[in-house]
C-alpha positions as CSV (number, residue, x, y, z in Angstrom):
1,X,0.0,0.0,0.0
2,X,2.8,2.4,0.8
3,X,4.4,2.0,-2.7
4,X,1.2,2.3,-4.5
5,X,0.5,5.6,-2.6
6,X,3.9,6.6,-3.4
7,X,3.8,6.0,-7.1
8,X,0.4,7.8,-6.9
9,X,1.7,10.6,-6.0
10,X,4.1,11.0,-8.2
11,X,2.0,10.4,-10.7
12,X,0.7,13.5,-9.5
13,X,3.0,16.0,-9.5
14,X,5.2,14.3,-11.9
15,X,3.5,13.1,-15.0
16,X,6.3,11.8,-17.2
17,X,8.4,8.8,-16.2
18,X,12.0,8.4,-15.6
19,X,12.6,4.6,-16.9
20,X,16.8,5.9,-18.9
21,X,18.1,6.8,-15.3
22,X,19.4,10.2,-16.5
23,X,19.7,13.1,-14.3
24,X,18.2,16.5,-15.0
25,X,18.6,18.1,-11.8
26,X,15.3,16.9,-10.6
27,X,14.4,14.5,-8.5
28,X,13.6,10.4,-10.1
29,X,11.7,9.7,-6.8
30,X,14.3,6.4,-6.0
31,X,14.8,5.5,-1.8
32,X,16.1,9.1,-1.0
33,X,16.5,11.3,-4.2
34,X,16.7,14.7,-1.6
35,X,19.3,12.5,0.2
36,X,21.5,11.7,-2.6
37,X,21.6,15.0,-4.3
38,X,22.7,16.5,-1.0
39,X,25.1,14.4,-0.7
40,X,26.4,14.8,-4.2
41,X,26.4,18.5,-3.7
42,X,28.3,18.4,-0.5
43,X,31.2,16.5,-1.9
44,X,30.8,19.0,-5.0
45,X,31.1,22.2,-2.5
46,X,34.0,20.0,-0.3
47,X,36.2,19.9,-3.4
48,X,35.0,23.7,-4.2
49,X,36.5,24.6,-1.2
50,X,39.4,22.8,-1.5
51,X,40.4,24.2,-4.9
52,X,39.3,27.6,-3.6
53,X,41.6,27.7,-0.7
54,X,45.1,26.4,-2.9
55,X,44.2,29.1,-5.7
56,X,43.7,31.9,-3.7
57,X,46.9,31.1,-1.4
58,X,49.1,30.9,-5.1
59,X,47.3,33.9,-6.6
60,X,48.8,35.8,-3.6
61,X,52.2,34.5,-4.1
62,X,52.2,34.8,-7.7
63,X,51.2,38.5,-7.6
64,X,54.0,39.0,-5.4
65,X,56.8,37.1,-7.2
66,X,55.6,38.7,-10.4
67,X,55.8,42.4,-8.3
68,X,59.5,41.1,-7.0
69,X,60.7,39.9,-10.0
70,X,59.4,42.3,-12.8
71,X,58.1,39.0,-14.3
72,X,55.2,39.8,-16.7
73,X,54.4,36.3,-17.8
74,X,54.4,35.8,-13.8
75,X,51.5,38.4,-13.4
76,X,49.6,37.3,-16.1
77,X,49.4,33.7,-14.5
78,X,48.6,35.2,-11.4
79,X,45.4,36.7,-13.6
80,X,44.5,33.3,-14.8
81,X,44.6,31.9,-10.7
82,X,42.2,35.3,-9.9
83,X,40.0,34.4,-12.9
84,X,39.9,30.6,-11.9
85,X,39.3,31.4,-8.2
86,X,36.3,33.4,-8.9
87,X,34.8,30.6,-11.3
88,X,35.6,28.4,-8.1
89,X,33.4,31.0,-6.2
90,X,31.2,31.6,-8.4
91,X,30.7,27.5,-9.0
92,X,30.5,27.3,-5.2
93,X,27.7,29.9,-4.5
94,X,25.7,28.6,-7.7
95,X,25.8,25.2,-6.0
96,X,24.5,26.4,-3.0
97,X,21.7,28.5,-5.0
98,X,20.7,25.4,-7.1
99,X,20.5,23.1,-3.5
100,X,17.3,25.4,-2.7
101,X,13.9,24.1,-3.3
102,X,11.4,26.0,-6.4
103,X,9.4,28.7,-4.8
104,X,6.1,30.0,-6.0
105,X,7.9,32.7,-7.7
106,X,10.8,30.7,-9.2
107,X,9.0,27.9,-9.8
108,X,12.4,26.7,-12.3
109,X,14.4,27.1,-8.6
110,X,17.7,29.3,-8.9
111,X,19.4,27.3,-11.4
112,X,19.9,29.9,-14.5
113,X,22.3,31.4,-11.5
114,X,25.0,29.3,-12.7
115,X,24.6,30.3,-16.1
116,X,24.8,34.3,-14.9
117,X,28.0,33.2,-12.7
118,X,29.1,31.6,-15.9
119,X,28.6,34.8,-18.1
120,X,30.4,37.0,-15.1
121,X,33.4,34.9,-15.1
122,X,33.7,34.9,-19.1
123,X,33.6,39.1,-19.1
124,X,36.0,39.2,-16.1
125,X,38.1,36.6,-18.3
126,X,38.2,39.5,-21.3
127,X,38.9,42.3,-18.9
128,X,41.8,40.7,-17.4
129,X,43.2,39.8,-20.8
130,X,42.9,43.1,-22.2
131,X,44.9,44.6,-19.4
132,X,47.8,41.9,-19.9
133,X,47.9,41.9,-23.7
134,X,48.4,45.7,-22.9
135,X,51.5,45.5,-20.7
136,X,53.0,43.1,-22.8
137,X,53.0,45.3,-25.5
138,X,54.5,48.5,-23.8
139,X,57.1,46.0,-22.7
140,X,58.1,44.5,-26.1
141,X,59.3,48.6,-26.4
142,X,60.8,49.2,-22.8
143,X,62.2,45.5,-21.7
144,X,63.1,45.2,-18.1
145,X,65.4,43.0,-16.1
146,X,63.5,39.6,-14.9
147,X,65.1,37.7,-11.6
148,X,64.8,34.3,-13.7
149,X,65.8,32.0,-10.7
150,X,63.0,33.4,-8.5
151,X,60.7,33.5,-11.1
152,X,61.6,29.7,-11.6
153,X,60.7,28.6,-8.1
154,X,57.2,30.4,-7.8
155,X,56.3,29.1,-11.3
156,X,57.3,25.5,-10.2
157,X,55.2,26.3,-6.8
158,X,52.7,27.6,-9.2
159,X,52.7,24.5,-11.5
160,X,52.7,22.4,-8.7
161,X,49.1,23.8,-6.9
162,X,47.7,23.7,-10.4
163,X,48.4,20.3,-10.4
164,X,46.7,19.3,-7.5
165,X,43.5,21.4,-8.2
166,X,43.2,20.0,-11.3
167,X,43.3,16.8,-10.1
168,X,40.6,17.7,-7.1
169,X,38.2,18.8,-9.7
170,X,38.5,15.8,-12.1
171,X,37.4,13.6,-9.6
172,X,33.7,16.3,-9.0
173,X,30.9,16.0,-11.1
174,X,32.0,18.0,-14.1
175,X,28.6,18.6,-15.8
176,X,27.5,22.1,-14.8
177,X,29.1,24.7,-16.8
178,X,30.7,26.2,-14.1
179,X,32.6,23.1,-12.5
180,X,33.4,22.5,-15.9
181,X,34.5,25.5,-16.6
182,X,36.7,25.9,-14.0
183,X,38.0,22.4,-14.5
184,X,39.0,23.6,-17.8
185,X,40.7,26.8,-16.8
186,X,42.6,25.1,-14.2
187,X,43.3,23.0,-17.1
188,X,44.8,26.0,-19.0
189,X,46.5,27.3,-16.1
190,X,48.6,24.3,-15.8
191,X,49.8,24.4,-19.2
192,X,50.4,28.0,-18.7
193,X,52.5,27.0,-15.7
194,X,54.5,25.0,-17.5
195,X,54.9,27.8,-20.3
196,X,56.5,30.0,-17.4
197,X,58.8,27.3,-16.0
198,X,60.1,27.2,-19.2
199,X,60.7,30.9,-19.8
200,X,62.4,31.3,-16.5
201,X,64.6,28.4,-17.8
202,X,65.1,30.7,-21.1
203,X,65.8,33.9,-19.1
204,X,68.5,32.3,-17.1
205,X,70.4,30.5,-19.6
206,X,70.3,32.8,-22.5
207,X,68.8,36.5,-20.9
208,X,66.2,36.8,-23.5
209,X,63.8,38.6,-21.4
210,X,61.5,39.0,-24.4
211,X,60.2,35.9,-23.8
212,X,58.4,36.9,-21.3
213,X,56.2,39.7,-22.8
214,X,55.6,36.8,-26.3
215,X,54.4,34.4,-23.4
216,X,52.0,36.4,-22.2
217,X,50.5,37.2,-25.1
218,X,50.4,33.6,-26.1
219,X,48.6,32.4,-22.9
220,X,46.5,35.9,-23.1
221,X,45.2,34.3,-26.5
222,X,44.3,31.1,-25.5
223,X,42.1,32.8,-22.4
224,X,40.1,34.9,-25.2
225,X,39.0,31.6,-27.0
226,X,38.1,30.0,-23.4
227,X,36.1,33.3,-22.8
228,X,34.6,33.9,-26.3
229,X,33.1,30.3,-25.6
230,X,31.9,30.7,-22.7
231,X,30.3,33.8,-23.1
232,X,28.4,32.4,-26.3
233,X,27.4,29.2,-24.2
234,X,25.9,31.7,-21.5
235,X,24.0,33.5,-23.7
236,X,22.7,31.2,-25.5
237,X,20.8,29.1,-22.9
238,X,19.8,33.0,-21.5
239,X,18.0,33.7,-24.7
240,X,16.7,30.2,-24.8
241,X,18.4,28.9,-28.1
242,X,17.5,25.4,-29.3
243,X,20.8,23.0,-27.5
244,X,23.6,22.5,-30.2
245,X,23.5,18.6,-30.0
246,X,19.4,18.6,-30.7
247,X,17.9,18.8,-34.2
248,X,14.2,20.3,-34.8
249,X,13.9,18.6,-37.6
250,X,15.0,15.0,-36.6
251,X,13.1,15.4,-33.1
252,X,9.9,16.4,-35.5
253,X,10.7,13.0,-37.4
254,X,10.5,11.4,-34.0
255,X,7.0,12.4,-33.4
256,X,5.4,11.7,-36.6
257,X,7.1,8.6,-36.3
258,X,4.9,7.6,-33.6
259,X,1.6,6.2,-34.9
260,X,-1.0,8.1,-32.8
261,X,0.8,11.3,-33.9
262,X,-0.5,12.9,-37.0
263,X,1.3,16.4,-36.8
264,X,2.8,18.7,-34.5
265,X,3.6,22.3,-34.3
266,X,4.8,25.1,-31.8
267,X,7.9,23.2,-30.9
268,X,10.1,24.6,-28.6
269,X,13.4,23.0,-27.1
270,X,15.7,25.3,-24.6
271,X,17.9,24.4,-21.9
272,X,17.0,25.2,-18.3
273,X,20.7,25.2,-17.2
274,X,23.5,23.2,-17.8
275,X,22.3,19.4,-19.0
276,X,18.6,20.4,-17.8
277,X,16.9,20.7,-21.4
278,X,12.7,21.8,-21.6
279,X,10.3,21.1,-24.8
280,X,6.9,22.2,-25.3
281,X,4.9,21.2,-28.7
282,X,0.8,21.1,-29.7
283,X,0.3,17.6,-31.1
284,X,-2.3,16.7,-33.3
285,X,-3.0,13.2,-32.8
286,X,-6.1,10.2,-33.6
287,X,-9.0,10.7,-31.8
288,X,-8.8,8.6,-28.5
289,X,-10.1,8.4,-25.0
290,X,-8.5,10.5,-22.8
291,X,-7.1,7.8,-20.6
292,X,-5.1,6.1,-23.6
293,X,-3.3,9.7,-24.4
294,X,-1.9,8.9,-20.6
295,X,-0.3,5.8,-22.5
296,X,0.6,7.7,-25.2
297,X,2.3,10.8,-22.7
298,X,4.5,8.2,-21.3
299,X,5.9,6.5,-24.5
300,X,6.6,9.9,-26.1
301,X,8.6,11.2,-22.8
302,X,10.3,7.8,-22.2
303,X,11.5,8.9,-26.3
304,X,12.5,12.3,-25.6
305,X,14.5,11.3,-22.6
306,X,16.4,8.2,-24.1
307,X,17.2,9.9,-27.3
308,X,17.4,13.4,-26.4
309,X,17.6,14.0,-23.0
310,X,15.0,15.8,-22.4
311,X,13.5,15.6,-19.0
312,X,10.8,18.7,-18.7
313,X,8.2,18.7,-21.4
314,X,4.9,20.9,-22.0
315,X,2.9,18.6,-24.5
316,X,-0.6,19.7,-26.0
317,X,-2.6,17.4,-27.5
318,X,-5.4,18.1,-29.9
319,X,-7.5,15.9,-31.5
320,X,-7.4,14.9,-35.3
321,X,-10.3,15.5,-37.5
322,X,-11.8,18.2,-34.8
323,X,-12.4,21.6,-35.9
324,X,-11.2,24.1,-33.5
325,X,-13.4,27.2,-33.2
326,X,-11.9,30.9,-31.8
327,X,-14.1,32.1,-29.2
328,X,-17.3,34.5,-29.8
329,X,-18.3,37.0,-27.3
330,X,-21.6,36.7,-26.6
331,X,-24.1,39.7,-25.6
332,X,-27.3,38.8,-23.6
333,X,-30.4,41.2,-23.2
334,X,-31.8,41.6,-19.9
């Protein structure tokens, strides 16, 4: 009795079934669904922190050694640890945003607050940039002396903490654009560490100190494509663009391919937030009994789930054959 009740109620409030175990950030009503996706948050926020702390203790050391040893290449990783350390924020307060139940208000919850955390962290990305693409060029024309040893040890230091961040966010759930895309700056930052180990080598053993402004440059490059991306990605799901990896027309196949459906129209695909995708459509289907287009409700989101992952759906149905009339307004005497 207490599992019938259960499954009645979800029937209630939650009319599509769940039968390709794929998670859209709602809940698949299993033994403790709340439970788990506490618990998955919480190890999510752990490694947040984690990540956090090590950035924002080698941002601070960076910023000096770069100050210390007129290193611009220095500096401009020191940028990339501020920018990752505020996608690591920003990934950490979204979390804690998403964790809150819908309110009669937001009925969605807070998620699009990662994808405005996202967008934040893209335009900081291109501010930052600008400024180091800037004082790389005025030093390609007044070159300054670089203490190459020092700059060797904070860069290894540097290389080192990017290593071990990295590594503490590959093993999070990497799905959400904003774990992801810190994952993938830290990612970046690595490589750029490397890039400054190896100038420091440069500077010592030969003096070219213009390697240091060419670096910069090169690594300021490489965050402009990471930001461009993610600033397109942002806005996109903000103005409610169809996903990249769905296809109107092959999802329209899908319908007509089932036999009850005769045509559909007003079809509308967005994404929610990062992996959450919504559809709403008016189908025109054979004329039925009302408790078979229950059947028929259940087949066509079990499709759109397994093929397209598509866990929140509007769906219409109207029946074939039927004329539909506008509505009169009628005037009565009295």
């Amino acid at each position: 009795m207490a599992d019938q009740h259960r499954h009645a109620n979800v029937e209630l409030f939650h009319p599509h079934e769940h039968q390709c175990d794929l998670d859209f950030g709602h809940d698949h009503h299993d033994d403790d669904p709340a439970n788990s996706a506490h618990l998955l948050k919480g190890s999510e926020m752990r490694r947040l922190m984690a990540a956090s702390s090590m950035t924002a203790l080698m941002l601070v050391v960076e910023i000096a050694g770069g100050l210390l040893t007129n290193s611009l290449a220095l500096i401009s990783d020191a940028g990339h640890m501020l920018t990752h350390l505020l996608a690591l924020t920003i990934a950490f307060l979204a979390t804690i945003f998403a964790m809150r139940p819908p309110t009669e208000k937001k009925s969605f919850g807070y998620y699009r607050l990662e994808i405005l955390a996202a967008l934040f962290n893209g335009v900081t990305l291109l501010l930052i940039t600008a400024w180091i693409i800037y004082e790389a060029y005025a030093r390609f024309y007044n070159p300054v002396p670089i203490a190459s040893l020092q700059m060797f040890v904070i860069a290894l230091l540097g290389l080192i903490v990017n290593i071990v961040t990295t590594y503490i966010l590959s093993s999070s759930n990497r799905g959400g654009i904003n774990i992801r895309s810190a994952f993938l700056h830290m990612i970046g930052d690595t490589l750029s560490s490397v890039g400054v180990v190896a100038a420091a080598l440069i500077i010592y053993y030969t003096g070219w100190v213009i390697i240091d402004p060419i670096l910069s440059i090169l690594l300021s490059i490489a965050i402009l494509i990471w930001s461009y991306q993610l600033i397109k990605e942002s806005i996109n799901i903000l103005l409610e663009s169809t996903p990249k990896d769905i296809d109107l027309n092959e999802l329209t196949e899908s319908f007509k391919a089932i036999d009850e459906v005769k045509d559909i129209h007003d079809l509308h695909v967005w994404t929610l937030t990062s992996n959450m995708y919504a559809l709403s459509a008016h189908l025109s289907i054979k004329n039925m009994h009302i408790s078979d287009t229950m059947h028929l409700l259940r087949r066509i989101n079990f499709l759109l789930c397994q093929k397209y992952k598509i866990g929140h759906t509007a769906i219409q149905f109207e029946c074939d054959g039927v004329e539909r009339y506008p509505f009169h307004h009628t005037h009565q005497k009295i």
